[in-house]
ZAVEX-543469 format. One line per field, with one value per atom (N, C-alpha, C): residue in three letters; x, y, z. Coordinates in steps of 0.001 Angstrom, whole numbers. Example, Ala and Ser with C-alpha at 12.3 -4.5 7.8 and 13.67 -1.06 7.14 Angstrom:
% ZAVEX-543469
resn = ala,ala,ala,ser,ser,ser
X = 13190,12300,13200,12850,13670,12900
Y = -5690,-4500,-3300,-2250,-1060,30
Z = 7800,7800,7800,7080,7140,7870
% end
This chain:
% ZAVEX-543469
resn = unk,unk,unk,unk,unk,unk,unk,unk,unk,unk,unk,unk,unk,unk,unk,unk,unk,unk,unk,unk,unk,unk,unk,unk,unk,unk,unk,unk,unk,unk,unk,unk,unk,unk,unk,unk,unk,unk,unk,unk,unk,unk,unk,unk,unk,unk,unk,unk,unk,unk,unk,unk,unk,unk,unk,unk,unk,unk,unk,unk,unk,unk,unk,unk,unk,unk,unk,unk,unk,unk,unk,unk,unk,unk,unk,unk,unk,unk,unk,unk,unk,unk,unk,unk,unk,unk,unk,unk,unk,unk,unk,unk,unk,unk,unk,unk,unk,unk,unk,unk,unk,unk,unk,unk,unk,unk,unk,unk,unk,unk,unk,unk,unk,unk,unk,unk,unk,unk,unk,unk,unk,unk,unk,unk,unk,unk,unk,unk,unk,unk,unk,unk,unk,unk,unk,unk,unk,unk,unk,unk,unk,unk,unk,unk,unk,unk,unk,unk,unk,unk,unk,unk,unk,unk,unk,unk,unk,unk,unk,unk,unk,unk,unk,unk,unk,unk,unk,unk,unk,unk,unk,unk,unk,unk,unk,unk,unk,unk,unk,unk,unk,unk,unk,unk,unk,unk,unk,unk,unk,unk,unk,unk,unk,unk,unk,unk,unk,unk,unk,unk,unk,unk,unk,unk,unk,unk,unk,unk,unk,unk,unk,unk,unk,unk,unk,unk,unk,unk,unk,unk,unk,unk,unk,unk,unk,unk,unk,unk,unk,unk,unk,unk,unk,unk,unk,unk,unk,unk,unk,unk,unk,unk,unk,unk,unk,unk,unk,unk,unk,unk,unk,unk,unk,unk,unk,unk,unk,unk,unk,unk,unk,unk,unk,unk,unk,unk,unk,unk,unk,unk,unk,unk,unk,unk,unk,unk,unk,unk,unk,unk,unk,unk,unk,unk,unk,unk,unk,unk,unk,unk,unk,unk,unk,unk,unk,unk,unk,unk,unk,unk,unk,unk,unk,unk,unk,unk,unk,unk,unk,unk,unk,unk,unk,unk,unk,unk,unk,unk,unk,unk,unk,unk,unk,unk,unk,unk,unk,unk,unk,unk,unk,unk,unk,unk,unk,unk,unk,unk,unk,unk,unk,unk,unk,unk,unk,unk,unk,unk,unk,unk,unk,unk,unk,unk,unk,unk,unk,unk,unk,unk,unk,unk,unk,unk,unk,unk,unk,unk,unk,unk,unk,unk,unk,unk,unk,unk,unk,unk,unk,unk,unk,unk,unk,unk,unk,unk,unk,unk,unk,unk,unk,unk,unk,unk,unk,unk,unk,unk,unk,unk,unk,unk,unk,unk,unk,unk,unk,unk,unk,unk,unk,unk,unk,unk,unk,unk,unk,unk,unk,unk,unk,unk,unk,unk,unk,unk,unk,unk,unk,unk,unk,unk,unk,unk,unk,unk,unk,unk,unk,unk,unk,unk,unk,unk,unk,unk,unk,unk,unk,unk,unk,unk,unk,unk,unk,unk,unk,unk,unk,unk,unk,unk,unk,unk,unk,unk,unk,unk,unk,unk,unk,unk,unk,unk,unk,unk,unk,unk,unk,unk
X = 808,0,865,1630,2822,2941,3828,4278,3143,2243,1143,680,931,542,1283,3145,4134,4178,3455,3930,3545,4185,4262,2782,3182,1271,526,-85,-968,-1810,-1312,-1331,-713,-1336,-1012,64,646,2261,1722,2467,2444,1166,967,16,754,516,1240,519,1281,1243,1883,387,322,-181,613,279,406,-689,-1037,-1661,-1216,-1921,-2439,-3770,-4267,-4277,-3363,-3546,-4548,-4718,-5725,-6998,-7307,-8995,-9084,-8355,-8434,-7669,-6362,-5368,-5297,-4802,-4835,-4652,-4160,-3788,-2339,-1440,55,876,1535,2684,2248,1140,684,354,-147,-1133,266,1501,2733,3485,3358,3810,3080,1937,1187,1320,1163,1188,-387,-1320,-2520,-2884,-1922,-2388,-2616,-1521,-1573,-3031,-3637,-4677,-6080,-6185,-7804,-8793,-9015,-9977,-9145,-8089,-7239,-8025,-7385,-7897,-7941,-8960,-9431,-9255,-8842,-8400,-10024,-10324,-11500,-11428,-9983,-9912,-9311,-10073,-9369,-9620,-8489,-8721,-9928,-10964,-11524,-10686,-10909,-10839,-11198,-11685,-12248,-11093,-11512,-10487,-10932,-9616,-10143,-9630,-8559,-8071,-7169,-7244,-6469,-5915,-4618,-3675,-3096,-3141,-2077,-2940,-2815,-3337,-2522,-3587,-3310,-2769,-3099,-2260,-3732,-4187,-5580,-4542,-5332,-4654,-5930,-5741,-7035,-6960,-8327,-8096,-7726,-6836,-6482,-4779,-4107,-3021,-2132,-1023,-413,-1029,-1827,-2815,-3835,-4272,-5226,-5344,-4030,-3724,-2447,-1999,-859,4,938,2383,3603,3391,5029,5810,4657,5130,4441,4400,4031,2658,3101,2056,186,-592,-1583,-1734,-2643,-2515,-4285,-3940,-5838,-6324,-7552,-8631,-9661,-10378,-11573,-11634,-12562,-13070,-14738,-15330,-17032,-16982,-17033,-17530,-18513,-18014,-19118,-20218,-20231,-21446,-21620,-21486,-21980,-21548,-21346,-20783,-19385,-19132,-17844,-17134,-15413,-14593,-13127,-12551,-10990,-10221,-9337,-8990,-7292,-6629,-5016,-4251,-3032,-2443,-1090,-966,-201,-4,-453,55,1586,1917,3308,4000,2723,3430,2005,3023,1831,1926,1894,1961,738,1075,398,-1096,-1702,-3040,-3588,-2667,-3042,-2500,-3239,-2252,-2118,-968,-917,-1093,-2313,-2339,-2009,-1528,-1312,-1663,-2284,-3343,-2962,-1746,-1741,-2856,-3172,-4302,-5506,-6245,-7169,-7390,-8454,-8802,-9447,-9099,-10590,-10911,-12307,-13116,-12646,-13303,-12775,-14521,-14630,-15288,-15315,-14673,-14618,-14254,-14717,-13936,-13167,-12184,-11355,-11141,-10970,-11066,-9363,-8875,-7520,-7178,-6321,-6101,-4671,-4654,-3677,-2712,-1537,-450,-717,-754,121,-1082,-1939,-3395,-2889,-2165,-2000,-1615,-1039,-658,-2191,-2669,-4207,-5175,-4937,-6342,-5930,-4627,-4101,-4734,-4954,-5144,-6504,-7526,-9023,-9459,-10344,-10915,-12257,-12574,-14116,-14130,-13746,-14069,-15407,-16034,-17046,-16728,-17838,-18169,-19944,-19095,-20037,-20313,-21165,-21987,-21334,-20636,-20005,-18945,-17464,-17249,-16209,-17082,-17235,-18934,-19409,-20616,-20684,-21735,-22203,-22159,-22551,-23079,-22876,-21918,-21572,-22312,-23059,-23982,-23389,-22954,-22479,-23615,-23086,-23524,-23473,-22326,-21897,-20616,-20478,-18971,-17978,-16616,-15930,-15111,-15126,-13977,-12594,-11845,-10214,-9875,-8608,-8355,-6586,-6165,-4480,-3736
Y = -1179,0,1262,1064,2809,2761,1914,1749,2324,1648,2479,4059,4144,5334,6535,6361,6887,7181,6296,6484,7396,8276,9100,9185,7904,7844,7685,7292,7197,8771,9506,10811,12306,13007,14169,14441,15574,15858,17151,16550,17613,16989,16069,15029,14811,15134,14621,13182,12241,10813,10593,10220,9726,8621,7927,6606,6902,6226,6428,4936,4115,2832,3038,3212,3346,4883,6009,7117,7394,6511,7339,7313,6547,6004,7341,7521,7991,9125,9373,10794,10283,11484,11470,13048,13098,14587,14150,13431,13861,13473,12512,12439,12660,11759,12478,14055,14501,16113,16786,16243,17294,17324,15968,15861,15844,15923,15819,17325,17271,18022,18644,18225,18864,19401,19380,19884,21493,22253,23208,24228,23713,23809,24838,25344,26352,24905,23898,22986,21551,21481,20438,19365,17958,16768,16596,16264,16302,14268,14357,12923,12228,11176,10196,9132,9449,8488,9084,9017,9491,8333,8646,8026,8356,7374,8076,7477,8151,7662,8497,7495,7685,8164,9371,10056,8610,7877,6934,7827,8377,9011,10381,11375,12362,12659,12140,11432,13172,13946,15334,16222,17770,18436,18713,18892,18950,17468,16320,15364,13782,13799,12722,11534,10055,8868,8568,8085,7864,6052,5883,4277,3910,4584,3777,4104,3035,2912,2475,1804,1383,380,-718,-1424,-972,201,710,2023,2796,3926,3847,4731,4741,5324,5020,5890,5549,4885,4585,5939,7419,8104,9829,9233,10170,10181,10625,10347,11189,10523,11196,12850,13440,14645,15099,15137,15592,16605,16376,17186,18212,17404,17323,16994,17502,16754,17221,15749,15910,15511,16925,16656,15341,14849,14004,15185,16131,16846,17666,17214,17485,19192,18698,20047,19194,20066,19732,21406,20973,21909,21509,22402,22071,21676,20863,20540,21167,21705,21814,20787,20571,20035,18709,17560,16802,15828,14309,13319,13380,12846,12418,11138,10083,9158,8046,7079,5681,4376,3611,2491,1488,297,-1008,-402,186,-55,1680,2945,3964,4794,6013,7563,8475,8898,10325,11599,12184,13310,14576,15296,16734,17506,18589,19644,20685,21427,22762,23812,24325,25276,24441,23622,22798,21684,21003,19826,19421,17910,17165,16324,15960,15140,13629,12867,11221,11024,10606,10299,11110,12243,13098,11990,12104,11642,12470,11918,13034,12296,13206,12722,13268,11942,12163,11824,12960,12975,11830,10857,10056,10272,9607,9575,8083,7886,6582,6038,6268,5384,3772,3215,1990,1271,2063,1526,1552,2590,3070,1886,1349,373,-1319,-1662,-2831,-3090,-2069,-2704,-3172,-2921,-2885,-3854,-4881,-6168,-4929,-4241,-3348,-2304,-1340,432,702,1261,2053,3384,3643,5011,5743,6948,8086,8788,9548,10520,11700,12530,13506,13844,13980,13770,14791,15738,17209,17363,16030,16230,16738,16749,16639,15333,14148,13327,12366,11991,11352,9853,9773,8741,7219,6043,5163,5078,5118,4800,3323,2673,1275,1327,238,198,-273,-670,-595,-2418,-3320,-4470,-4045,-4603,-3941,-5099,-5411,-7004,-6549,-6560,-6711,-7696
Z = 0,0,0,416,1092,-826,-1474,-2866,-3337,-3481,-4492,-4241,-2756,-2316,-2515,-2535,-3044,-4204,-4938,-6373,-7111,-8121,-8776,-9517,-10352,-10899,-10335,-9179,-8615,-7623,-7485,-6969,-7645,-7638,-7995,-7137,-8060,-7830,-6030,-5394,-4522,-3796,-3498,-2188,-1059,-226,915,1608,1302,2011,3353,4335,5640,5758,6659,6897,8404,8984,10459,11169,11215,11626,13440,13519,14962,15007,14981,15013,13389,12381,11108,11486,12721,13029,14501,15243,16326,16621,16523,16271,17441,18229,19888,20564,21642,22215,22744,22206,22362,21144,21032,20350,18729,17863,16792,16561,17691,17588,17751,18526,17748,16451,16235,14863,13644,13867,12727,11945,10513,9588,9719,10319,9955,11363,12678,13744,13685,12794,12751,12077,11706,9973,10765,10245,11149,11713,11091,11499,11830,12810,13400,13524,13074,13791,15321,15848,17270,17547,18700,19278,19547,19218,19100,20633,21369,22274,23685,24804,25779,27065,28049,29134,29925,31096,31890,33313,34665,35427,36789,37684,39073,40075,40946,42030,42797,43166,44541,45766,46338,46829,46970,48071,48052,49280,49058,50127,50886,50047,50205,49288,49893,48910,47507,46802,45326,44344,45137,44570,44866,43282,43640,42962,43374,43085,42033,40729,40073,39927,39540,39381,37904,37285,35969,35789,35115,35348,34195,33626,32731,32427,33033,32459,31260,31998,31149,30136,30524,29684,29134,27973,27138,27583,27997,28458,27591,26459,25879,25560,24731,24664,24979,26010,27202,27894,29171,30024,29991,30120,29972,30188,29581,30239,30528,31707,32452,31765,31326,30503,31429,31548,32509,33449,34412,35674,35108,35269,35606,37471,38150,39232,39718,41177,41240,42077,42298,43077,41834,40209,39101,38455,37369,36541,36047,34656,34338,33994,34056,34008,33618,32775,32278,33761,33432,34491,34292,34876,34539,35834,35570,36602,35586,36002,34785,36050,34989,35651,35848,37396,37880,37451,37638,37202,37410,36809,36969,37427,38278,38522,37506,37910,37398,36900,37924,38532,39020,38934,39604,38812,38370,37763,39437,39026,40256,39476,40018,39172,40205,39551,40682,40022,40967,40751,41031,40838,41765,41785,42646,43051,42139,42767,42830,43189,44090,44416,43940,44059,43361,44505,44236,45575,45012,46216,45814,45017,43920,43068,41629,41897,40399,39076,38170,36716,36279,35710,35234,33294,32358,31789,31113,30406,30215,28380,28109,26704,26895,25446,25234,24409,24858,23757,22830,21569,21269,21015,19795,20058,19598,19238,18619,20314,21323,22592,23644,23331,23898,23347,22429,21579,22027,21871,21919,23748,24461,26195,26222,25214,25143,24114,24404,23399,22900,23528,23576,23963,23099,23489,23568,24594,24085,23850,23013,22187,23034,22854,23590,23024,23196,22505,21906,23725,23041,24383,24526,25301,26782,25985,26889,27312,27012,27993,29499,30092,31690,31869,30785,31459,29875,29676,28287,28312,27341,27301,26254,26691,25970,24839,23695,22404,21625,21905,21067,22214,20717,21180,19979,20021,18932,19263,18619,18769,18311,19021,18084,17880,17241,16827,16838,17562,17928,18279
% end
C-alpha cells in the first residue's frame, strides 16, 4: 500500500502521504497532535480516544490517586494529560495540573491550586493510540465527550 501510495502515478504531484496505523482512526492529544502536519490547519484533527478515570483518593493536597493505570492507559510516549473533571457533586470543568506518574493499577495526578473530591472523573487525553487500543478487546463510544453526562452509544472491537 505505502508503494502504491508513493507512487508518482498514482497521486497528484504535490500530495502529501500519511500513513497512520491506529492514530488514522483515532489521532490522539500527544505524540501524533505534535507531529502531525494537519495539527496546525484552522480545522485540526481532534483525538476520538481518551482516558476516563475515578479520584479513589487524596492522600495530600493537590495530589488525587485515580483508578487507571499502565494497564489501562498509554504511556510509551508520554504520560496522559488531564482534561476534565465531571464533578461528582456534578458540573464539568478544564482541568489543569499533569500526571506524575503511573503504577500497574493507579495515575498520580497533581493539581496545583485545585482539588478534586474522591469520586470526580477526570477525563484524560492520550499519547500513542496503537498503545491506547491494543489494552481494550471493547471500546465504548459516547456521545459527546465534553458532555455533563456522556452517554455510551456502542462500542468498537479492536483485533491486535
Amino acid at each position: 500500500m505505502a508503494q502504491e501510495l508513493g507512487g508518482a502515478t498514482a497521486l497528484d504531484p504535490g500530495t502529501l502521504v500519511l500513513l497512520r496505523p491506529g492514530a488514522a482512526q483515532v489521532h490522539d492529544d500527544g505524540h501524533y497532535r505534535e507531529v502531525s502536519p494537519l495539527s496546525h490547519d484552522a480545522d485540526p484533527l481532534r483525538a476520538a480516544i481518551h482516558g476516563w478515570a475515578r479520584v479513589l483518593s487524596t492522600p495530600e493536597p493537590h495530589l488525587a490517586v485515580l483508578d487507571a493505570g499502565k494497564r489501562d492507559l498509554s504511556s510509551d510516549l508520554g504520560l496522559p494529560v488531564p482534561q476534565l473533571v465531571h464533578a461528582a457533586d456534578g458540573g464539568v470543568r478544564p482541568l489543569a495540573g499533569h500526571v506524575s506518574a503511573l503504577n500497574d493499577q493507579h495515575a498520580f495526578l497533581r493539581t496545583p491550586g485545585e482539588e478534586l473530591a474522591v469520586g470526580d472523573v477526570v477525563r484524560l487525553g492520550l499519547s500513542h493510540p496503537c498503545t491506547a487500543l491494543d489494552r481494550w478487546r471493547l471500546v465504548p463510544l459516547i456521545d459527546d465527550a465534553a458532555a455533563e453526562r456522556p452517554a455510551v452509544t456502542g462500542a468498537v472491537e479492536t483485533y491486535f
